[in-house]
N, C-alpha and C positions, 0 to 999 in steps of 0.2 A: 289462623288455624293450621295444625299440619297436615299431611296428604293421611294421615289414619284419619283425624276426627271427620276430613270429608267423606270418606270409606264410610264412615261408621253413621252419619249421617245421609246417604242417598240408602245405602240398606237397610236404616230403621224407617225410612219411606216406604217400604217394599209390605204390602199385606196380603199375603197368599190366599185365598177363598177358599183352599181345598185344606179339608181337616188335615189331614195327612201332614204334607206341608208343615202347618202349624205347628205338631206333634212334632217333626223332625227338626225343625229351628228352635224348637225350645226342648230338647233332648241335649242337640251341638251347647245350646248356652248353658245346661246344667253343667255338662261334662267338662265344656273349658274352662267355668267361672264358678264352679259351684263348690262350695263347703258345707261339708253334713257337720250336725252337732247334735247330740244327745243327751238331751235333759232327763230330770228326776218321773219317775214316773212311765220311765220306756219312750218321753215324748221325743219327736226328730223333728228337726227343722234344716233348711238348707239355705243357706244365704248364696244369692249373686252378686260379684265383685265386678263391677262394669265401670269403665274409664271416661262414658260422655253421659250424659242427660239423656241425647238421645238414645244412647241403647237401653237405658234404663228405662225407659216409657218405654220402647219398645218388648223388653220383656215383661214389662206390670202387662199392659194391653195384653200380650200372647197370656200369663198366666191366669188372668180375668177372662180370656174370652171362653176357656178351657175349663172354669171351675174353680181356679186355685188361689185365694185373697193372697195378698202381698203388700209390703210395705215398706216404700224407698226412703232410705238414709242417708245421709251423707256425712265425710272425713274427709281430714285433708292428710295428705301420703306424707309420710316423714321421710322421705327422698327431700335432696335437696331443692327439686322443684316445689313441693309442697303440691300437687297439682290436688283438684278436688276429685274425688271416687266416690260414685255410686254405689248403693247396697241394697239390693232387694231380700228382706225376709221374709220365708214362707214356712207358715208352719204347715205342720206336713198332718192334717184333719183329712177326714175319710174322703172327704170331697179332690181334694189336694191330692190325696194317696191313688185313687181313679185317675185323674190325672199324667201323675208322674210315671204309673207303672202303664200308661197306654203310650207314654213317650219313650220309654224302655229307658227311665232313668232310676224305677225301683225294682225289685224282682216283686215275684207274686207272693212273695213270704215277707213284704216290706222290705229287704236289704236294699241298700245304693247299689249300682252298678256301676262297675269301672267304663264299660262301651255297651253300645245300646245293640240289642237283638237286631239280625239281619233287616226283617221286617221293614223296621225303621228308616233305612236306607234303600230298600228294594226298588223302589223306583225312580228314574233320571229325575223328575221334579223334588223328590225329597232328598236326594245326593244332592242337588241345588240349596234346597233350604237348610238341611244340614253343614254345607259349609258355610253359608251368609252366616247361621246361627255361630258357626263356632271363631268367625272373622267376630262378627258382633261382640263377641265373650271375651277371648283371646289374641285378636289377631293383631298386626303391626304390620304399615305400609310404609317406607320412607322411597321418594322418588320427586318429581319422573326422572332425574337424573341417576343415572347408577340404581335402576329400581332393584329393592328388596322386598318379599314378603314371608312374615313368618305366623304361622299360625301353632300358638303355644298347646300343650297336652302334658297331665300330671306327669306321665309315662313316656316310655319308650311304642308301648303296644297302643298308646292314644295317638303318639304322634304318626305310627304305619295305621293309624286305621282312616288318621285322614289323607294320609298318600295313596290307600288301596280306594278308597271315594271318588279319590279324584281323579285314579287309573283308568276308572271305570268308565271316566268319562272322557279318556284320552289326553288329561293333563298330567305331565310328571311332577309330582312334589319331591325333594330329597327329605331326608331328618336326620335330624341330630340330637344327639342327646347330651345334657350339662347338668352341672351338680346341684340344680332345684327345678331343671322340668326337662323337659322334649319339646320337639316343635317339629313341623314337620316345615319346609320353606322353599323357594324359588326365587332367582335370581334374574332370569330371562325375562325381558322386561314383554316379549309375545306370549310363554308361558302364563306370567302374572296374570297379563291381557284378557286371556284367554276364563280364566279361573274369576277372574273377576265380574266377566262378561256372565260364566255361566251363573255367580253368585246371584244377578242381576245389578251388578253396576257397572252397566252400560254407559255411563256419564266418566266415570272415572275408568274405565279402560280405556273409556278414546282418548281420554287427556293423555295417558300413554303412550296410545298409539302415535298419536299427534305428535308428541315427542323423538320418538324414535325416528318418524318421516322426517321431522326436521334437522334432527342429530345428522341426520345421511346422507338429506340434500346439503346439508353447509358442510360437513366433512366432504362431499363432491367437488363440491363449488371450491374450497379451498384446495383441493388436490389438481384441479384442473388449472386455479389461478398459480399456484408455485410449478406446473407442469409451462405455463403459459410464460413465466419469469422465467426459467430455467430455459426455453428456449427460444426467447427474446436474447438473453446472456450469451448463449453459443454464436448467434447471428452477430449479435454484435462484436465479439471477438473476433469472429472469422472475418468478418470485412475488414477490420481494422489489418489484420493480418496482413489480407490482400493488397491492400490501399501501400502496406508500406512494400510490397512484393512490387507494385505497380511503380510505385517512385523510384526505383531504383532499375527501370529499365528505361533502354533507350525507344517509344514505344514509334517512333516513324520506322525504325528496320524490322519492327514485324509484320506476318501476315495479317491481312484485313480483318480474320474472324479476330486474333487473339487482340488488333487494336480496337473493335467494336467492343467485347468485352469487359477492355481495360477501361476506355472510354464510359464505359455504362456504369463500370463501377465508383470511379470516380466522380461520377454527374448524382450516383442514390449510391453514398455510403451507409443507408443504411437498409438497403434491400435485402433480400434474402437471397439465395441462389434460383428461386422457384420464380420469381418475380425479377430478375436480370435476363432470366430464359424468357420468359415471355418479352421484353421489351425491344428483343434483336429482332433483326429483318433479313431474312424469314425467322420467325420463332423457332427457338428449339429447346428441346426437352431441358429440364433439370440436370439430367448427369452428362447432357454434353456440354452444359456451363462450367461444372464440375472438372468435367476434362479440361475444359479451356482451359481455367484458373490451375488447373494443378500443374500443365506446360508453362504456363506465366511462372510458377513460382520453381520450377527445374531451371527455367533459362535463366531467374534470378542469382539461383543458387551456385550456376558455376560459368559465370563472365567471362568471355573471352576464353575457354578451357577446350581441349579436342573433345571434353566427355558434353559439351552444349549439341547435344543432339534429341533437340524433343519431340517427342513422338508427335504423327501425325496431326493436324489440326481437325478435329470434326466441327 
C-alpha cells in the first residue's frame, strides 16, 4: 500500500459525533470529489470520485447518517495503472437537498456551490474535519522520505480556501495552480506533521515524525564518524611527519625535554599530541608538546647551519 492509501485509511477510521463535524467532512468531500450532472426533468445528481474502498464507505456512511441514499460503483482508471476508483451516486431528492445545502454544498435556491459558507468552517473542529474531508476526496501523500502533500481543488480560489483553513490554524499550505486543477500543498515534512495531526492522523504523522528524528540522528552520527576519520587522518600524518623529523637527528646532543619527547614519540607512533603531553614527567600541556616537536623539526631542518638556534625548550 502507499503512504496515501494508509492516510486515507486511519481517516476513514475517524467518526466525529458532533453534527457539525460531519457536515464539514462531507461538504470538503463534495468540493474536492464531487461532479454535478443534470438530467431531464430539472433532476441533479452528484457523483464522488474516491481512490480507496475506504473512503468510499466512509463517505456512503457520512451521507446515510445525514439523510442522503447513495450508491457505490466502481471502474478501473484508463491511466496506465489501471488502478480501481470508487463512485458514489447521490441523487440529489428533497431529503439529499436538506442535506447538501446544510453542508453548504448547495445554495438555498438548489445551485452547487464552488466553496462552502463561512459557517461551515467556523469552528477549529470543523476546519479539522473539513480538511481530513478534503485529504479523503482529493488529497496525495508520498514520503516519509522527501515528504510531499497535495491537496487537489477544481480552482485556484478552492485551492486558497484550503491554505486560508489551514492559516487559521497556524499551518502554512503554498498553492498552485496547473492546467486541469489547483492544489493547495506542503513540502515540510513538520508542516505535513502538523496538518496531519490536526486532520486526526495521528498514526501517520508520527510515522513522520519518526522519520525525520531518524534522518537527523544518522546524518549526525555520520557527520561526527567522517569528523572522527578526518581527524584520526591529520594525526596520523603528523606523526609520521615527526617520526621522520626524529630519525634524522642526533637525539643524545639534545636537551632532556626535546629527548623525552622524541623518545615518547617514537615508543606510540600513533598518539596524538594531547596524549604524548600527558605521558611526560611531569605532564604538560598540549601546546607545550607542540612547542617541543616544532623545535625538533627547526633543528631538523637546518643541521649543522649558524641559523640552528631553537628557541627555548618549555
Amino acid at each position: 500500500m502507499s503512504f496515501s492509501d494508509d492516510l486515507r485509511d486511519e481517516l476513514a477510521s475517524i467518526a466525529p459525533s458532533r453534527r457539525c463535524c460531519r457536515l464539514a467532512e462531507l461538504s470538503a468531500l463534495c468540493h474536492a470529489a464531487g461532479a454535478w450532472h443534470l438530467r431531464g426533468h430539472r433532476e441533479l445528481s452528484v457523483h464522488l470520485d474516491l481512490a480507496s474502498a475506504a473512503a468510499a464507505r466512509r463517505a456512503f456512511t457520512l451521507l446515510r447518517d445525514l439523510g442522503a441514499r447513495s450508491e457505490i460503483r466502481t471502474y478501473r482508471r484508463r491511466a496506465f495503472d489501471q488502478a480501481t476508483r470508487y463512485q458514489l451516486h447521490v441523487e440529489v431528492d428533497e431529503q439529499a437537498a436538506d442535506a447538501l445545502r446544510e453542508a453548504g454544498v448547495l445554495s438555498a435556491g438548489g445551485a452547487p456551490l464552488s466553496q462552502p459558507p463561512k459557517r461551515v468552517v467556523g469552528r477549529s473542529c470543523c476546519r479539522g474535519a473539513y480538511l481530513r474531508g478534503a485529504l479523503l476526496g482529493a488529497g496525495s501523500l508520498s514520503g516519509p522520505r522527501n515528504p510531499h502533500l497535495e491537496l487537489r481543488a477544481t480552482d485556484r480560489e478552492g485551492a486558497e480556501l484550503l491554505s486560508a483553513i489551514a492559516a487559521r490554524e497556524g499551518i502554512e499550505l503554498n498553492t498552485i495552480e496547473r492546467k486541469t486543477h489547483a492544489a493547495a500543498y506542503a513540502k515540510s515534512g513538520e508542516t505535513i506533521a502538523d496538518l496531519l495531526a490536526f486532520a486526526g492522523a495521528g498514526e501517520t504523522a508520527l510515522r513522520l515524525d519518526e522519520h525525520a528524528v531518524v534522518a537527523a540522528v544518522r546524518s549526525q552520527a555520520n557527520r561526527l564518524a567522517n569528523a572522527d576519520e578526518a581527524n584520526v587522518k591529520r594525526t596520523v600524518n603528523a606523526a609520521q611527519r615527526q617520526l621522520e623529523v626524529i630519525r634524522a637527528l642526533d637525539l643524545e646532543t639534545l636537551p632532556t625535554k626535546l629527548q623525552e619527547i622524541a623518545a615518547l614519540r617514537i615508543k606510540h607512533p600513533s598518539d596524538s599530541l594531547t596524549e604524548l603531553a600527558k605521558r611526560c614527567r611531569p605532564e604538560i600541556t598540549k601546546a607545550a608538546a607542540h612547542h617541543r616537536m616544532t623545535v625538533l623539526t627547526e633543528l631538523a631542518a637546518f643541521p649543522g647551519s649558524p641559523r640552528r638556534r631553537p628557541r627555548r625548550v618549555g
